[in-house]
C-alpha positions, 0 to 999 in steps of 0.5 A: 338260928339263934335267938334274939338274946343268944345273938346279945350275949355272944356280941358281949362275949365278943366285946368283953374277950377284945376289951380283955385283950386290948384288941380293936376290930373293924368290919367290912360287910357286903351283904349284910350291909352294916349289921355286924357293926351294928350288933357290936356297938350295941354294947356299952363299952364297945368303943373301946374295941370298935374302930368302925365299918366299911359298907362294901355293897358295891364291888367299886367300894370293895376296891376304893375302901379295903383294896380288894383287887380287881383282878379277884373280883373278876376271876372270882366274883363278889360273893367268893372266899378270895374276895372275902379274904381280901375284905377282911385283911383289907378292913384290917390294914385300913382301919389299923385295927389287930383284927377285923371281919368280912361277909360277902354274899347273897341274901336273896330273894333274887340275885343267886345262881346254880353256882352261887345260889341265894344263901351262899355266903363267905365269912373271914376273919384277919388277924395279925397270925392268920386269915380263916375262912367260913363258907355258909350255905343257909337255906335259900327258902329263908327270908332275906333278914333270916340269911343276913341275921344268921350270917351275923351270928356266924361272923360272930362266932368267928370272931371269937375263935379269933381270940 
């Protein structure tokens, strides 16, 4: 995992490469419950390019704030690549932004499966082009902070790609 002044300077990465743009982003987080956002506007200047985030704990604020089907969260469950595909582009056309980031998982120490152990998590990206997709199994001996400080990280870098 990345150190506390790597994570820094990638958010400014992130931040500075929008601004460059005039791009604008949005999140919406499930397991990570806010952090994104909140690495993001650490940055002075972010408002600029962060429009806001949708807390999305429960699977009813998947579907009433970024409309997420039902139907996806039945078929596939929460913590999938369907579901997070459809936060991402959900948070994209809710908020109006060019671009926004979705994660979606299980940060332990409880609540995994043999099918979706404690780690799994889904990370995408919309953009106007295209929605990409990252599945991340971290280690389920981490500590809950551990898992949800490194999907931070990796939404991160995903949304770099995206510029």
């Amino acid at each position: 995992m990345a150190a506390t002044d790597d994570v820094g300077m990638l958010t400014y990465d992130v931040i500075e490469a929008f601004k460059r743009e005039g791009m604008t982003l949005a999140t919406a987080e499930s397991c990570t419950g806010g952090l994104i956002a909140a690495a993001l506007t650490s940055v002075p200047g972010s408002s600029a390019v962060v429009y806001g985030g949708f807390v999305t704990y429960a699977n009813e604020a998947k579907i009433a704030m970024v409309g997420v089907p039902y139907g996806l969260l039945k078929q596939f469950g929460a913590v999938s690549k369907e579901v997070a595909l459809a936060m991402a582009e959900g948070a994209m056309g809710a908020a109006g932004t060019h671009v926004a980031v979705a994660v979606t998982g299980i940060a332990g120490p409880d609540g995994g499966t043999v099918e979706k152990p404690v780690g799994l998590v889904h990370i995408a990206v919309a953009t106007g082009e295209e929605t990409r997709h990252v599945k991340k199994s971290f280690d389920p001996n981490w500590s809950r902070d551990q898992i949800r400080q490194a999907t931070v990280i990796e939404a991160l870098k995903l949304l770099k790609k995206a510029i």
